[in-house]
C-alpha positions in Angstrom: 21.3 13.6 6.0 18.7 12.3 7.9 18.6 8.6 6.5 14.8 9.0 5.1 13.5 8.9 2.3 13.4 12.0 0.6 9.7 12.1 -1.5 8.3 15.0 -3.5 4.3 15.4 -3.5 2.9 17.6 -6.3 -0.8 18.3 -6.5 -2.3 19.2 -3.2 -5.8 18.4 -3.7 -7.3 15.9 -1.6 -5.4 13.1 -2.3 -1.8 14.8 -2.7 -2.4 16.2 0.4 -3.2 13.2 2.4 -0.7 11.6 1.0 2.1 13.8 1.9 0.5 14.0 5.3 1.1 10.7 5.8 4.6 10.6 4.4 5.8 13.1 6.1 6.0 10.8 9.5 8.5 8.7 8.5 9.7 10.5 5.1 11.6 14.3 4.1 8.1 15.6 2.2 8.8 18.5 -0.3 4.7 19.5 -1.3 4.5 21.3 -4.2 1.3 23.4 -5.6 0.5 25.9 -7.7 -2.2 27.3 -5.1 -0.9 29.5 -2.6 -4.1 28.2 -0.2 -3.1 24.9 -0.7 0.5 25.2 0.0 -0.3 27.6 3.3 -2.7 25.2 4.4 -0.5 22.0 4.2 3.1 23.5 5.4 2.5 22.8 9.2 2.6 19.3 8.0 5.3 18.2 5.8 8.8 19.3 5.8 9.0 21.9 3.3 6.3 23.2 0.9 6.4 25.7 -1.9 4.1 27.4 -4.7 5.5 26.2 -7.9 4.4 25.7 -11.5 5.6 21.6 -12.0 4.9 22.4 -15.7 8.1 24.8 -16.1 10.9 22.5 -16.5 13.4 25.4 -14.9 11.1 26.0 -12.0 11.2 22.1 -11.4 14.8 21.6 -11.6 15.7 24.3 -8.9 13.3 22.7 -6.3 13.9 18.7 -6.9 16.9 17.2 -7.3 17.9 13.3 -8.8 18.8 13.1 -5.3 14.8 12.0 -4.9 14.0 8.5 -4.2 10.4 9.4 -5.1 8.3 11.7 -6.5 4.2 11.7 -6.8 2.3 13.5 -9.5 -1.3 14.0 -7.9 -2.5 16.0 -10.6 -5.0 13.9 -12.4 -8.2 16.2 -12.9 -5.6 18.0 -15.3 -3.9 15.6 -18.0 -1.7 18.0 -19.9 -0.5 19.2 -16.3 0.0 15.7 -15.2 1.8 14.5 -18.4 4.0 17.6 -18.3 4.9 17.4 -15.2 5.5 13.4 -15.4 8.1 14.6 -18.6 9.8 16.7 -16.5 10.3 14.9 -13.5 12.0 12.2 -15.3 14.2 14.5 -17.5 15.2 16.0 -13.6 16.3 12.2 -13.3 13.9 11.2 -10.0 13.9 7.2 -10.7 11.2 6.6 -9.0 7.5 8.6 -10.4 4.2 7.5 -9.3 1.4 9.8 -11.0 -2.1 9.7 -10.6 -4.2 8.9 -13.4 -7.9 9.2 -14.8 -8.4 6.6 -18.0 -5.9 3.9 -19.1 -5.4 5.9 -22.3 -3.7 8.7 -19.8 -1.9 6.0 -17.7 -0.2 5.1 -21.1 1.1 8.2 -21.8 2.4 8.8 -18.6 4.5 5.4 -18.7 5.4 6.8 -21.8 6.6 10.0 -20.5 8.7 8.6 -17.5 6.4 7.3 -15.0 7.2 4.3 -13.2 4.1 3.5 -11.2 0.6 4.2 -11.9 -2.4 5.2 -9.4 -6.0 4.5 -10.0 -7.2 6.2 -6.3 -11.0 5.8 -6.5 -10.7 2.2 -8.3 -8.1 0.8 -6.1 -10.5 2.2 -3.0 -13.8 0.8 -4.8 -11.7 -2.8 -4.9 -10.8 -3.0 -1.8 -14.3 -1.6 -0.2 -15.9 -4.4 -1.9 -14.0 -7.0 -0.9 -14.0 -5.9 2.7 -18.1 -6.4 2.2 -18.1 -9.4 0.6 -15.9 -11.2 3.1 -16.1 -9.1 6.7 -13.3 -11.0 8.5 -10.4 -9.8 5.6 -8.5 -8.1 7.3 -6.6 -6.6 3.4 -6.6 -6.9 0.2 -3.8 -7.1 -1.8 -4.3 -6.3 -5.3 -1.9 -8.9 -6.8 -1.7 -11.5 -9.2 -4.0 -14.2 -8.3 -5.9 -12.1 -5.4 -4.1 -12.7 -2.2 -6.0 -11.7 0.9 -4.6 -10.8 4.2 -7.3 -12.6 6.4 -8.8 -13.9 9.8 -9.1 -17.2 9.4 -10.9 -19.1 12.9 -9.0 -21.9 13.8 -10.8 -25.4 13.2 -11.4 -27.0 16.0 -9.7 -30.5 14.6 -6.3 -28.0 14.8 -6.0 -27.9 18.4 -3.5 -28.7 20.6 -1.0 -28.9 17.8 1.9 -26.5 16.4 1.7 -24.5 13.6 4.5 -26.2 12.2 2.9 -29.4 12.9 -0.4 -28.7 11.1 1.9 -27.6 7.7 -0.6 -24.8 6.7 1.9 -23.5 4.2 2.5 -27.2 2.7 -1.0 -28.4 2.7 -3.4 -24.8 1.5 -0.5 -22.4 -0.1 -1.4 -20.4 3.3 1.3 -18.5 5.7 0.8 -17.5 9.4 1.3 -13.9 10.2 0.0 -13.1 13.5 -2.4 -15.1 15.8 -5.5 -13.1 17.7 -6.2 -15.1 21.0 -8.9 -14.9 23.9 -5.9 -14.5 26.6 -3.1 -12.7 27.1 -0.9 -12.2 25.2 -3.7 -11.1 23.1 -1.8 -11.0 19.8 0.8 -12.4 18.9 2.9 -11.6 15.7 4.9 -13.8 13.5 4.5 -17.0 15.7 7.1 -19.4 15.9 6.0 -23.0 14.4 6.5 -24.1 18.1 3.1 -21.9 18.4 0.4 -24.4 19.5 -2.8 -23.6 18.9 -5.6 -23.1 21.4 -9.4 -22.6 21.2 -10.6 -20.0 20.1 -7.3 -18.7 18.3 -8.1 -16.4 15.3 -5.3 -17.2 12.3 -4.3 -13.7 10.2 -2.8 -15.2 7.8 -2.1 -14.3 3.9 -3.1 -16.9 0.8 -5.5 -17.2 -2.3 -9.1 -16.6 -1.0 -10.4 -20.6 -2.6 -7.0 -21.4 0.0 -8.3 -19.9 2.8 -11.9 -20.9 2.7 -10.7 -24.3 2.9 -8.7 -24.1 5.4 -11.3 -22.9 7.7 -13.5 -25.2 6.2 -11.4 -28.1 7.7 -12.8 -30.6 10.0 -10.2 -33.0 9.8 -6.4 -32.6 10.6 -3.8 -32.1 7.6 -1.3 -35.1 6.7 1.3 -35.3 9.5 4.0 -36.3 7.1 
């Protein structure tokens, strides 16, 4: 056993077979397709791929095992395919069955089929495209309860010359520290301690509520100190 994750891909369209692509670095990829093409065309890449109907039960069972920590259903142009395939994956006993979908009415069925996690490609792209344009310094976008944002956040200049644990970011804006850019070397520096003390022209990443973080680099005066 080689310790990683062991993931099962089926759908190769574009999506599926990006996905497994990018799994396949740090994950065991079986890819799975009905299209000989497909499968050919993507078995350079991922551990092991085969032509296989996902909508035979049988078929399924002899090529994925509950010994899966994952499995992806990227079939979403075809719901019947998609919701069968979903069925069957959880009556194989994967725990863990993320499946592409087109409406909410077919991301209901295929919670109600076995599915544990739901993907929306183009809408989570669109979201996070749009937020990228509205603010240009966000650096992610977490699509969470009350809209997090992974953002660069330039230092106020009333926030110099004192620690980040001194300024209390996380006490006074609901704001945490993940990395700060600076002008010299080292030129990033990740998870700074709150012995970090802030220079001029430091740029913040840090994660919060977007109202959070515009005030924070709205500041012109220093936090409470107690």
């Amino acid at each position: 056993m080689s310790g990683k994750k062991l993931v099962c891909v089926i759908g190769l369209g574009q999506f599926g077979c990006e996905l497994a692509k990018s799994l396949a670095v740090d994950c065991e990829v079986l890819a799975l397709d009905l299209d000989q093409r497909r499968v050919d065309d993507i078995a350079d890449f991922v551990q092991r791929a085969l032509v296989l109907d996902a909508r035979d039960l049988e078929a399924l069972r002899a090529a994925v095992s509950p010994d899966f920590d994952e499995a992806v259903v990227s079939m979403g142009e075809n719901l019947e395919s998609s919701i069968l395939c979903a069925l069957h994956l959880s009556q194989v006993g994967v725990p863990s069955i993320r499946a592409k979908a087109l409406t909410e009415d077919h991301a209901s069925i295929l919670r109600m089929v076995g599915a544990t996690h739901i993907i929306f490609p183009e809408r989570e792209t669109a979201r996070r495209v749009a937020a990228q344009i509205v603010r240009p310094n966000l650096v992610d976008y977490l699509p969470l309860e009350g809209e997090y944002l992974v953002q660069d956040v330039q230092l106020p200049a009333a926030f110099v010359g004192y620690s980040i644990g001194e300024l209390r970011l996380r006490t006074h804006f609901n704001a945490l520290v993940i990395a700060v850019r600076r002008t010299v070397e080292p030129s990033f520096v990740f998870l700074p301690s709150p012995d970090y003390v802030c220079e001029s022209g430091d740029t913040l990443v840090m994660i919060g509520r977007k109202d959070d973080l515009d005030t924070l680099e709205g500041a012109h005066s220093l936090p409470p100190m107690t």
